[in-house]
SERO-4910 file (N, C-alpha, C, O; in steps of 0.05 Angstrom, whole numbers):
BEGIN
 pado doro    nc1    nc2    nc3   cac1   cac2   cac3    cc1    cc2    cc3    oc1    oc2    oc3
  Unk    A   2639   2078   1992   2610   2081   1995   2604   2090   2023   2614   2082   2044
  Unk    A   2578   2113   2018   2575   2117   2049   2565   2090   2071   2582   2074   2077
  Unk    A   2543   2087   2079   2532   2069   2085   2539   2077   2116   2549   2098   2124
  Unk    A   2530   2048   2134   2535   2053   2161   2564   2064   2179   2566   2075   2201
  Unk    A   2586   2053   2156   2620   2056   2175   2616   2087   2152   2618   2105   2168
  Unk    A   2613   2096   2132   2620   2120   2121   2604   2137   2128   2608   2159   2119
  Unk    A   2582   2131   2145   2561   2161   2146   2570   2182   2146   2594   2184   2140
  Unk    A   2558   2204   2152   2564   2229   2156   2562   2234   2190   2560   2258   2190
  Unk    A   2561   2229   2205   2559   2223   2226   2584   2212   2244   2589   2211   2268
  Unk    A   2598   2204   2220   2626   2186   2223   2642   2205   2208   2665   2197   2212
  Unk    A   2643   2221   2198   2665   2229   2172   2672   2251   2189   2659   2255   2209
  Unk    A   2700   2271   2183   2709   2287   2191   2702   2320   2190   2714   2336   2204
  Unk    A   2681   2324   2171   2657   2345   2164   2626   2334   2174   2605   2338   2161
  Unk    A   2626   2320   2202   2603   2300   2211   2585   2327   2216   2564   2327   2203
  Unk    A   2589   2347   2231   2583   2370   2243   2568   2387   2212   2543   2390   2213
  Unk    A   2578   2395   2195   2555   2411   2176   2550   2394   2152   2541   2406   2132
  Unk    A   2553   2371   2152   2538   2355   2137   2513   2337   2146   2498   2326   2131
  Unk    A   2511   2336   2184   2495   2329   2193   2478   2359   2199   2460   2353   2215
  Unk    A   2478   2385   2192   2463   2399   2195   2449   2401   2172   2424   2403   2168
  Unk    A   2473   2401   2149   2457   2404   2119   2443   2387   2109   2430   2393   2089
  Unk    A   2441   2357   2122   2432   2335   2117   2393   2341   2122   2373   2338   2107
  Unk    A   2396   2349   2153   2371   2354   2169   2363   2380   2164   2345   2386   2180
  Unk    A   2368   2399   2149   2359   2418   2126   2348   2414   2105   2335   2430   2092
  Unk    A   2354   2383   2097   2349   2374   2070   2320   2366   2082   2302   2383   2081
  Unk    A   2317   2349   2090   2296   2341   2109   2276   2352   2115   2254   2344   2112
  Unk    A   2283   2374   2125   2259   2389   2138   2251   2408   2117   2229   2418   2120
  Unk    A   2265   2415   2097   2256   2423   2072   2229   2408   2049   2208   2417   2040
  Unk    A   2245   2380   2048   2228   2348   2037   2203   2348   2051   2180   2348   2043
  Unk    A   2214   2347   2075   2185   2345   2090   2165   2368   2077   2149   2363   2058
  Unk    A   2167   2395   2089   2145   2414   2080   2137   2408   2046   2113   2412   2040
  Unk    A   2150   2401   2032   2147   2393   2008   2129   2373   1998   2118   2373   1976
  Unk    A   2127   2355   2020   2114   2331   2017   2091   2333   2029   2072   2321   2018
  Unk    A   2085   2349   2057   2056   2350   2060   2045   2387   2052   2029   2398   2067
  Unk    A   2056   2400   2032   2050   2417   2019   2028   2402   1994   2004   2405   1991
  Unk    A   2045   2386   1979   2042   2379   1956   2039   2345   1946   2039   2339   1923
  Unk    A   2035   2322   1970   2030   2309   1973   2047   2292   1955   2039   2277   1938
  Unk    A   2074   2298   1961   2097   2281   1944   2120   2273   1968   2126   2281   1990
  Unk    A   2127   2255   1952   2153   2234   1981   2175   2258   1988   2186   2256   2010
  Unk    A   2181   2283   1969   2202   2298   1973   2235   2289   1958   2257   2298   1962
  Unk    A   2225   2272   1943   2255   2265   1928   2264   2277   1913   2283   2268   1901
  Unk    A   2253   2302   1906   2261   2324   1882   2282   2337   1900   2301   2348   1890
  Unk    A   2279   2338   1927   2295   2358   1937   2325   2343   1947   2348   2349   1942
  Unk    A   2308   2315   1968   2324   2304   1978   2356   2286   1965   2379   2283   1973
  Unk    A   2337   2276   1941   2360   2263   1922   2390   2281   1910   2413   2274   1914
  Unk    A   2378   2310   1894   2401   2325   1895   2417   2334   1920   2441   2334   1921
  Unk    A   2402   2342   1943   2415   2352   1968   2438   2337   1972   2460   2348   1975
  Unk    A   2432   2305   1972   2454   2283   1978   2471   2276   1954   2492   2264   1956
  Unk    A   2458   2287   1926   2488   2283   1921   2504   2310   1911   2528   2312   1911
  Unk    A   2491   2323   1905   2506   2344   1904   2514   2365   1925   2535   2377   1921
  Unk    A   2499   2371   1951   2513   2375   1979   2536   2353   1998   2559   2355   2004
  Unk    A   2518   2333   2003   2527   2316   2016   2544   2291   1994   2541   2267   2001
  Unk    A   2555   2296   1976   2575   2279   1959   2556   2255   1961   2568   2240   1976
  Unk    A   2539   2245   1956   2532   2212   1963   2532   2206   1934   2531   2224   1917
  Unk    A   2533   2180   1927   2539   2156   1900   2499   2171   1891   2480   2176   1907
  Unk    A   2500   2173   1868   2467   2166   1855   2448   2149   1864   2424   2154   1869
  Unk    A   2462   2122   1869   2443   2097   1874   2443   2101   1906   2423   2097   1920
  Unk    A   2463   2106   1914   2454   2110   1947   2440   2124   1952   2421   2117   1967
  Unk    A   2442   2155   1939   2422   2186   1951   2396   2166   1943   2380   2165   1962
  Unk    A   2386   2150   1920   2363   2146   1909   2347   2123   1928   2323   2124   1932
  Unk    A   2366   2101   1939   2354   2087   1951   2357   2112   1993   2340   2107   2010
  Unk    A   2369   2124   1996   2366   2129   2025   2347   2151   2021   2334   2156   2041
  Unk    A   2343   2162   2005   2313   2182   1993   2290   2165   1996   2272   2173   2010
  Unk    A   2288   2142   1984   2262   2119   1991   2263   2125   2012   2250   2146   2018
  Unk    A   2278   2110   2035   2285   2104   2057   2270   2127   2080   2254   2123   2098
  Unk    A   2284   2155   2070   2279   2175   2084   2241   2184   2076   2231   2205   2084
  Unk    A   2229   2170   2064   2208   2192   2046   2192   2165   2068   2181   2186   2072
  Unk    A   2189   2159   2073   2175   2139   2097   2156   2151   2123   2132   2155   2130
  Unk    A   2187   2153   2131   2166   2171   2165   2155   2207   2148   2135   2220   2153
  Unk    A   2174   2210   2134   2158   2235   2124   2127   2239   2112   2113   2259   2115
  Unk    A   2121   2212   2096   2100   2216   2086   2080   2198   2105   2058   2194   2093
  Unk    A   2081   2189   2126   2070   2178   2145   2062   2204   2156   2038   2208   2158
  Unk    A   2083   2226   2167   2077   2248   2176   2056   2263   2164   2036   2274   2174
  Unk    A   2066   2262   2136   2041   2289   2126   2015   2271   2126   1993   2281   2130
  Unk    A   2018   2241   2119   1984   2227   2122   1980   2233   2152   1956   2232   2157
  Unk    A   1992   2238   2172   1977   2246   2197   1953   2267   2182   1929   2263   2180
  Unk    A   1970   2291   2171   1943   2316   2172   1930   2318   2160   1910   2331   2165
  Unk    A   1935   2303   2133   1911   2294   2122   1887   2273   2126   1862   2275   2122
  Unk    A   1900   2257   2132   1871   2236   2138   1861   2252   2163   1838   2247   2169
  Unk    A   1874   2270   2178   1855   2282   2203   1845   2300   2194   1837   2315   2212
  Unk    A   1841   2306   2175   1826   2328   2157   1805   2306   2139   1789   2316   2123
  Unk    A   1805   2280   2142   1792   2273   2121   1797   2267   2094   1782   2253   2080
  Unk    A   1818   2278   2087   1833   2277   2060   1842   2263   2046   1853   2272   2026
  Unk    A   1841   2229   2056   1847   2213   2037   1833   2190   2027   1823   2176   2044
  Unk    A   1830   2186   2012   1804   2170   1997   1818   2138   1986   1826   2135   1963
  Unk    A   1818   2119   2006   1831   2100   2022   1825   2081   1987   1843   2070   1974
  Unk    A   1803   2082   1982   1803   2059   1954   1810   2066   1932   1815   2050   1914
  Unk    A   1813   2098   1929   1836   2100   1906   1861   2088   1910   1871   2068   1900
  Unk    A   1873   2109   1933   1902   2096   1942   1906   2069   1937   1929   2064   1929
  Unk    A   1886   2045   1941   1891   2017   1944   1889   2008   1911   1902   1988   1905
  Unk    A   1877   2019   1895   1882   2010   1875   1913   2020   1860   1928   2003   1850
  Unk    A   1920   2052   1862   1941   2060   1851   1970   2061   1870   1989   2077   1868
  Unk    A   1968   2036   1890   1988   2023   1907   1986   2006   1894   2006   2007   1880
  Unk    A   1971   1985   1888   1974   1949   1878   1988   1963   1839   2003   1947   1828
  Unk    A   1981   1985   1826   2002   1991   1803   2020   2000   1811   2041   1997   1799
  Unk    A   2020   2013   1833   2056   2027   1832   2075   2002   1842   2098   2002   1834
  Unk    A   2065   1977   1861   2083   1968   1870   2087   1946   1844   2110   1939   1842
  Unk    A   2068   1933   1825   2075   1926   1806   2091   1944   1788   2110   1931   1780
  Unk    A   2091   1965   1780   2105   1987   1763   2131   1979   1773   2144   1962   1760
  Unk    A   2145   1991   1800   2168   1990   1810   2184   1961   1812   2208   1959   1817
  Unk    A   2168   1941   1806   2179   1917   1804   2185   1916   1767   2207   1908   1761
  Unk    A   2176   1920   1755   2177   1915   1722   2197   1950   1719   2215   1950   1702
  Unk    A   2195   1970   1731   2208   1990   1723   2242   1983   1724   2260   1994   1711
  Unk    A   2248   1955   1752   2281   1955   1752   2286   1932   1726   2309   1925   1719
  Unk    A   2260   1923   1715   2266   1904   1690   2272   1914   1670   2292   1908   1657
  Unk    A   2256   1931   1664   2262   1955   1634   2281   1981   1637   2281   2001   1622
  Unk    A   2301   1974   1666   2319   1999   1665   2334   1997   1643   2339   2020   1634
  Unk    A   2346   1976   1627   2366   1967   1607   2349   1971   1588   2361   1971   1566
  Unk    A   2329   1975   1587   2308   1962   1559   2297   1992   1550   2300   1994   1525
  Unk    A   2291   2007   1558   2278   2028   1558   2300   2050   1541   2324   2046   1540
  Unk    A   2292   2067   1531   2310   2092   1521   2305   2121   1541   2292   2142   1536
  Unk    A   2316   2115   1560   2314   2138   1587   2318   2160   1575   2302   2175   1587
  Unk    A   2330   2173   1557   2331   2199   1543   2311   2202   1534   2294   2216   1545
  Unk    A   2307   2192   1513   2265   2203   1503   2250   2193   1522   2227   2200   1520
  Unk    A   2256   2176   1542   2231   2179   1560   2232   2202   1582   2213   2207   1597
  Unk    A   2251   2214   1582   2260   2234   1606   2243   2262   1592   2226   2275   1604
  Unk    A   2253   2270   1561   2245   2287   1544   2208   2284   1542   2194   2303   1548
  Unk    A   2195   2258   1534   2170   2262   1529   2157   2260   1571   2134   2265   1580
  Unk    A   2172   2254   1581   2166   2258   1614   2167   2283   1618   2154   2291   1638
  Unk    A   2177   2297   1606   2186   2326   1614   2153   2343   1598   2137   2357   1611
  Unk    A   2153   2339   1581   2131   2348   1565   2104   2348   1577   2087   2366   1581
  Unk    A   2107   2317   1582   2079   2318   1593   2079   2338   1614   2063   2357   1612
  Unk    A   2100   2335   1641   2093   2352   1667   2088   2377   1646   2064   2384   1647
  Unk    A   2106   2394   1625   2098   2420   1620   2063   2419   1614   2045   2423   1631
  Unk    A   2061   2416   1599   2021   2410   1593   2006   2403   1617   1986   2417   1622
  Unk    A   2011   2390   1627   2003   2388   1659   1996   2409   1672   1974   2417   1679
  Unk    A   2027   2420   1675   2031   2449   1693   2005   2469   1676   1990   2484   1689
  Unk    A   2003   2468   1651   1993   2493   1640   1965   2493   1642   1951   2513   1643
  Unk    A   1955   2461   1645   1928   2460   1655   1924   2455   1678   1908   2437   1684
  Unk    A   1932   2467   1692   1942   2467   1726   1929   2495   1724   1906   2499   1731
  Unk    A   1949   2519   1711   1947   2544   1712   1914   2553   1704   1909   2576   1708
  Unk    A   1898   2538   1695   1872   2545   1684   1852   2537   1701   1856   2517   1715
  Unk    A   1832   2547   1702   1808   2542   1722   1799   2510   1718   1792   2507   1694
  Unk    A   1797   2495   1727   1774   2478   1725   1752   2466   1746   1753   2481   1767
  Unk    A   1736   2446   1748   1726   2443   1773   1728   2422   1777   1725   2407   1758
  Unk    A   1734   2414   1799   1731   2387   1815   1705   2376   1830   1686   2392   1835
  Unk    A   1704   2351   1837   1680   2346   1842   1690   2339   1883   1706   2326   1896
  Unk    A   1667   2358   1888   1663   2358   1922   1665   2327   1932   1681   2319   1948
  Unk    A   1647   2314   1920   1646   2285   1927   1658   2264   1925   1670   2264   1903
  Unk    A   1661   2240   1940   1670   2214   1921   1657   2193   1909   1645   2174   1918
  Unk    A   1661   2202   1886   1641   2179   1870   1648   2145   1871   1668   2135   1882
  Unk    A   1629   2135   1860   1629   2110   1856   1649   2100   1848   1657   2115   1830
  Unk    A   1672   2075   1851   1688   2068   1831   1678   2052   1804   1662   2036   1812
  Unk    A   1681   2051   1782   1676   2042   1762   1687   2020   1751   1710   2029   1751
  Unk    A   1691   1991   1739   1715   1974   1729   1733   2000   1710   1758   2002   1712
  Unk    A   1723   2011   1700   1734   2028   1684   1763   2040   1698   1787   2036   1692
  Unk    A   1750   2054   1721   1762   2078   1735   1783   2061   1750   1803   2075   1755
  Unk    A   1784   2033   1758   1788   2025   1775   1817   2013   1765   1838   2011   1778
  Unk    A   1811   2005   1732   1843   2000   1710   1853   2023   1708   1877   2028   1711
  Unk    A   1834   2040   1702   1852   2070   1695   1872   2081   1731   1893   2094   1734
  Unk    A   1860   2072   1743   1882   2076   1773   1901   2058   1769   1924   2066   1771
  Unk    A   1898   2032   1765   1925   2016   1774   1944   2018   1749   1967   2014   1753
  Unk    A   1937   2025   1722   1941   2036   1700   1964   2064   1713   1988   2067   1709
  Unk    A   1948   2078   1726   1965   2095   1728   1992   2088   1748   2015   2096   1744
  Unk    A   1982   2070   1772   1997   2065   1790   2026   2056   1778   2048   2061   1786
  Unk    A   2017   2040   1753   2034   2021   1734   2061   2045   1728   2085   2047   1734
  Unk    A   2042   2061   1715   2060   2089   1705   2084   2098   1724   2107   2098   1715
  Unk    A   2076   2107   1751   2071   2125   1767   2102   2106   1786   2122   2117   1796
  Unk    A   2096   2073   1785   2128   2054   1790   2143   2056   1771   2166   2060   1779
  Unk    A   2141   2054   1748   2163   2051   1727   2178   2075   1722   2202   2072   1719
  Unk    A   2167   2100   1721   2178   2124   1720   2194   2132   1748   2217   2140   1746
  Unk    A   2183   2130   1773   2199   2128   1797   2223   2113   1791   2245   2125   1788
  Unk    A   2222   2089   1789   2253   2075   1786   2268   2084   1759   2293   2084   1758
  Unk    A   2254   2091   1738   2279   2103   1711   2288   2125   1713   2311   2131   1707
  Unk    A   2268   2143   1725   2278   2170   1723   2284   2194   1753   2288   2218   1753
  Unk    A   2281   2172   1780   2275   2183   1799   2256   2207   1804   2259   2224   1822
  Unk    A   2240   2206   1790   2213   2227   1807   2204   2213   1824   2206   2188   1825
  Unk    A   2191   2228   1839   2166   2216   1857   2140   2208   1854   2126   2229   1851
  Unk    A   2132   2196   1854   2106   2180   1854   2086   2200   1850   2074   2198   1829
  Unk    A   2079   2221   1865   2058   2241   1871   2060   2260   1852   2040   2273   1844
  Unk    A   2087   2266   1843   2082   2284   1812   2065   2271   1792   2053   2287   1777
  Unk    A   2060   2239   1786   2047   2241   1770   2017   2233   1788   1996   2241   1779
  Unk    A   2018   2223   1803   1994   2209   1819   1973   2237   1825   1949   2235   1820
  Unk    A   1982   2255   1832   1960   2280   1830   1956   2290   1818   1932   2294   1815
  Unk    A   1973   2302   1798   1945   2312   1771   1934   2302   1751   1927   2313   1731
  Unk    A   1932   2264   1759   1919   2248   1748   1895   2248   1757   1873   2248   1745
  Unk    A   1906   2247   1791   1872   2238   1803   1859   2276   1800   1837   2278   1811
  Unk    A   1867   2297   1790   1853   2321   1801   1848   2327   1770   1833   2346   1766
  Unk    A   1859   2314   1750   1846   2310   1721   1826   2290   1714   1803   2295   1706
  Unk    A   1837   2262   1719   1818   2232   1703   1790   2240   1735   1766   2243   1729
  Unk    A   1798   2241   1758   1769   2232   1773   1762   2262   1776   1739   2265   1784
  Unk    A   1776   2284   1772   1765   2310   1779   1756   2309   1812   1735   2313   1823
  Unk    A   1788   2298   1822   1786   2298   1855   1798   2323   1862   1814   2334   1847
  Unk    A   1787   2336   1890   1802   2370   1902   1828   2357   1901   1837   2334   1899
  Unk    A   1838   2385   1902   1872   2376   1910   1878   2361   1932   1893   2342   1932
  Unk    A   1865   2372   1952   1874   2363   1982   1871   2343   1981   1892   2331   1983
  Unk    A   1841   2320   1977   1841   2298   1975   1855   2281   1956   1859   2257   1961
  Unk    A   1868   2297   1925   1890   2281   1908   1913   2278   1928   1925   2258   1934
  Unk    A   1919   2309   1940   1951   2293   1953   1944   2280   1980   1965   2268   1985
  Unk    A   1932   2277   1996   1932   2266   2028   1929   2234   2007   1945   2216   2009
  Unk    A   1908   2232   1989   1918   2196   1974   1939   2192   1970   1950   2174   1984
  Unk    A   1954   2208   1947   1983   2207   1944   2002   2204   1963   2021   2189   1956
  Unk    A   2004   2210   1981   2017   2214   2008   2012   2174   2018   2030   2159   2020
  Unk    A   1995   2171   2021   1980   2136   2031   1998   2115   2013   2013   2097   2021
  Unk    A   1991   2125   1980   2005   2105   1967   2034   2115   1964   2046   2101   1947
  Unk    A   2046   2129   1972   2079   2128   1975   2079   2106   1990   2086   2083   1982
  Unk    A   2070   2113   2016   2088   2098   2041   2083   2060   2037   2091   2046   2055
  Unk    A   2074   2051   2020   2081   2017   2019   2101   2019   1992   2120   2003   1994
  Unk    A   2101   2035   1966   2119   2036   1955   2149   2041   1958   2166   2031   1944
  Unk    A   2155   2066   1985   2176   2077   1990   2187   2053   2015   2209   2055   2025
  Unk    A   2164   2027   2024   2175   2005   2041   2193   1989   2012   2216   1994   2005
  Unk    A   2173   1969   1999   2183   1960   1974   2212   1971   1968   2233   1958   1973
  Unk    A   2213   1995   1958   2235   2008   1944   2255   1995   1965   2264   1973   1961
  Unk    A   2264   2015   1999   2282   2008   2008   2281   1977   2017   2300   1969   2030
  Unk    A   2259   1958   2012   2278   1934   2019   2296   1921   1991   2314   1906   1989
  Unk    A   2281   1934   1974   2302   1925   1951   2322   1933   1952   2339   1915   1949
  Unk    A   2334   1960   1956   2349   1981   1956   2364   1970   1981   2386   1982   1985
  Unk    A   2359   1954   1997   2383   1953   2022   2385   1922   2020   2400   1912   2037
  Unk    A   2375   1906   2004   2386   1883   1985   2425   1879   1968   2442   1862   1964
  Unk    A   2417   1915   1964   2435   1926   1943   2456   1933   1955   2478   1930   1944
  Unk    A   2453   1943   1980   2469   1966   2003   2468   1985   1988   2491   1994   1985
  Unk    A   2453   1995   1977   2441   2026   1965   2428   2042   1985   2408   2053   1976
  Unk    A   2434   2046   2011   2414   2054   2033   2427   2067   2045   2448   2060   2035
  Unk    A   2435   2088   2069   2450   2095   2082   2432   2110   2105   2426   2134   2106
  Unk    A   2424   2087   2123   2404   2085   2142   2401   2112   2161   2380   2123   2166
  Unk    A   2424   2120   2171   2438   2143   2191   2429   2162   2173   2411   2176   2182
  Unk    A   2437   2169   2144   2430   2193   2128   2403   2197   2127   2393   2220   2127
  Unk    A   2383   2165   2124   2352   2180   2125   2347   2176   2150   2331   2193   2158
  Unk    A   2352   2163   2164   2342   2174   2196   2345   2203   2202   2331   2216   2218
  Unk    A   2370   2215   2184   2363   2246   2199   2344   2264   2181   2331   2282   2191
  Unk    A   2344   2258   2152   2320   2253   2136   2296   2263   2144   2280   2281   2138
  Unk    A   2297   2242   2162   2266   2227   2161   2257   2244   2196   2234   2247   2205
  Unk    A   2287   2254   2208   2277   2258   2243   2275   2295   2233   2263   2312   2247
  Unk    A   2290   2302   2207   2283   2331   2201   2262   2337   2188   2259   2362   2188
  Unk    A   2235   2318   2172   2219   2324   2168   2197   2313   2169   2179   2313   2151
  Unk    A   2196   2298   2200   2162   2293   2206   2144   2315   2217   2120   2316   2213
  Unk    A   2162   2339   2236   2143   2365   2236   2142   2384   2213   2128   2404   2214
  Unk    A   2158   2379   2192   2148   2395   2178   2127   2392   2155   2116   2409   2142
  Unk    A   2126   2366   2153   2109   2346   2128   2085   2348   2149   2063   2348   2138
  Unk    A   2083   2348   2174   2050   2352   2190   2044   2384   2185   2020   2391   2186
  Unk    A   2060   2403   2182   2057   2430   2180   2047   2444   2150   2033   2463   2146
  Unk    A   2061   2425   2132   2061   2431   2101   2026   2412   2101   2007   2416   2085
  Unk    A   2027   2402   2112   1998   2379   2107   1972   2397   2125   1948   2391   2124
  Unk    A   1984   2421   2142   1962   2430   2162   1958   2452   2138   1935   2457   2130
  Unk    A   1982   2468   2126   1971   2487   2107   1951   2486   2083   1933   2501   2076
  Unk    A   1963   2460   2071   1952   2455   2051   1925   2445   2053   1911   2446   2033
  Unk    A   1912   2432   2080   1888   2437   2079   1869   2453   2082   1844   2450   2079
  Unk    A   1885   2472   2088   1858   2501   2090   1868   2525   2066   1860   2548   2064
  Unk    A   1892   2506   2046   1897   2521   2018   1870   2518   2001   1857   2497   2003
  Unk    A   1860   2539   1985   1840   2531   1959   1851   2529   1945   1874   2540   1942
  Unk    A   1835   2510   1926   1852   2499   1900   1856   2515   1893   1881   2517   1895
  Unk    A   1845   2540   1881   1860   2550   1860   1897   2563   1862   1917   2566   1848
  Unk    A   1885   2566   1893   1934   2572   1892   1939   2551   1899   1963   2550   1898
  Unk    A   1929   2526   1908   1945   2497   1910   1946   2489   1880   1963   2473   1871
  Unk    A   1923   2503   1861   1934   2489   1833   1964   2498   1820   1982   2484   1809
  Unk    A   1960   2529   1826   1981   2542   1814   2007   2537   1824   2028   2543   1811
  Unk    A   2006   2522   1856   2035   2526   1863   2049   2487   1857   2072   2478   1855
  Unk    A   2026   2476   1856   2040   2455   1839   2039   2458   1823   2049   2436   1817
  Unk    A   2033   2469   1797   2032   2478   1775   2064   2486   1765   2080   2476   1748
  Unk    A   2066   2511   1784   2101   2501   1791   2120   2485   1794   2140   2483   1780
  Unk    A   2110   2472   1815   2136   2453   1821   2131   2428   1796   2150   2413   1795
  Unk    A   2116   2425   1784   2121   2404   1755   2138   2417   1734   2155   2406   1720
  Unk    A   2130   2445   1733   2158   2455   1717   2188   2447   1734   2209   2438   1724
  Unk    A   2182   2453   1760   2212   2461   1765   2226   2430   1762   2251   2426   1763
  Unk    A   2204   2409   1759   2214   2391   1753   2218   2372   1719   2225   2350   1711
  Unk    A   2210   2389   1712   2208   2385   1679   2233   2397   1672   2247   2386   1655
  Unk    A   2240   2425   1685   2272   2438   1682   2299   2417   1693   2316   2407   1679
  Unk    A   2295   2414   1720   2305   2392   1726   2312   2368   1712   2335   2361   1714
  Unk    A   2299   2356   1700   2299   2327   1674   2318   2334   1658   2340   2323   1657
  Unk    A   2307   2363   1638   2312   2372   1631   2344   2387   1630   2358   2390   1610
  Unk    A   2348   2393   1655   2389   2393   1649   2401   2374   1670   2425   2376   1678
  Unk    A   2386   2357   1676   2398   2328   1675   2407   2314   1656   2428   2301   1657
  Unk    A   2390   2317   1636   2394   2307   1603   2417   2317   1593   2435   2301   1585
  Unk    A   2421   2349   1591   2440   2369   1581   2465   2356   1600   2483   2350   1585
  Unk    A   2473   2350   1627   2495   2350   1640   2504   2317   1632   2527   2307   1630
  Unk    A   2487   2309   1628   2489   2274   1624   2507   2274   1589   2524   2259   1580
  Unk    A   2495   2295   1580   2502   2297   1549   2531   2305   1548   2550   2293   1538
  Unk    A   2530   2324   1557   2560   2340   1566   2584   2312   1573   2604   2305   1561
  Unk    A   2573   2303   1593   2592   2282   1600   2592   2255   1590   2603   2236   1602
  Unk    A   2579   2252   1567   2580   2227   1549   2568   2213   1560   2564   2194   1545
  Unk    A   2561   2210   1578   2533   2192   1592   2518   2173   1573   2497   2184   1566
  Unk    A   2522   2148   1562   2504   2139   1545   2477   2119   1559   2477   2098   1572
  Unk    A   2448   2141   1547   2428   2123   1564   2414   2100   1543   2397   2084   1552
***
């Protein structure tokens, strides 16, 4: 296992695995304050399929690393104004309940049809992504209504993080830029707020485990705090309509993703 005596930092390829590491990074980062997600779509495969790391390690040092990053990109958004502090607090108190009941139902759950009808939804998502709609300039009132339907989602938004490793903000924004008809900018600079107490949660469980490999998201995390403030400076003076379309994208590219995860898992007898 990697961890502290196996880092990459320590290993005999320390030299372009600590460059490819902090590539991964500064990649995650722009990703994350582009699109107001932790960056684990990128960072999780980088480490294990670049940098050889175990599944449960890349997954818990991905928490780990998605920390100072999404701290970073909430710099440019809340200095823009962009985050709307009592959503986040309701769809934090579901995600950090979600992620606690999601490591209960890892055994219980049928991760293949949930990976498949997970995949579905992002497609339908994405397609009403691609279509005009409007959002509302303001922040409205919260409602009891509105207020279950957030931690409701938050619920969602933990459980699927821990079964299937997405990120939080794939589903957390085109919930809030569908159910409240919030702008983008202000769905992800929230999204971005409620990562960072879930992505604490995660790695203290996760280094419970020694699922963490501290040195790997430190470089993580030191390759993408300028670029998650840079991806967070663009995306605020993006208009929705190409901020819709270009996440609109990346929910496919992550619905494909699931998607021959499933197929490679199949291939190799993988029983979920």
């Amino acid at each position: 296992m990697w961890l502290w005596e196996d880092s990459p930092v320590n290993s005999p390829s320390a030299g372009p695995r600590f460059q490819t590491i902090l590539f991964v990074g500064i990649a995650a980062g722009f990703l994350s304050g582009m699109f107001g997600v932790g960056g684990g779509i990128l960072i999780v495969p980088g480490l294990v399929l670049v940098a050889k790391m175990d599944q449960r390690v890349a997954h818990g040092t991905s928490l780990a690393a998605v920390l100072p990053i999404s701290a970073s990109s909430l710099v440019s958004y809340w200095a823009h104004d962009h985050v709307d502090w009592r959503v986040g607090a309701c769809l934090a108190v579901g995600a950090l309940a979600g992620a606690v009941l999601g490591t209960k139902l890892l055994h219980v759950l049928p991760h293949r049809t949930l990976a498949i009808a997970f995949s579905g939804i992002l497609v339908v998502t994405a397609i009403k992504l691609f279509l005009p709609f409007t959002s509302l300039p303001v922040r409205e009132v919260l409602t009891v209504g509105s207020i279950a339907a957030l931690v409701a989602i938050g619920v969602a938004t933990g459980i699927l993080a821990g079964l299937l490793g997405v990120g939080g903000g794939i589903v957390m924004v085109p919930a809030m830029m569908m159910l409240l008809q919030m702008p983008s900018a202000l769905a992800k600079g929230t999204s971005v707020a409620v990562i960072i107490p879930t992505s604490i949660m995660g790695t203290y469980r996760n280094r419970k485990s020694l699922n963490v490999d501290f040195r790997a998201a430190a470089t993580l995390g030191l390759g993408g705090i300028f670029s998650a403030i840079a991806g967070g400076w663009i995306s605020a003076r993006m208009s929705d309509t190409v901020s819709n379309v270009l996440f609109a994208t990346l929910l496919l590219v992550v619905a494909v993703r699931l998607i021959l995860q499933i197929r490679a898992d199949d291939k190799a007898g993988v029983v979920h």
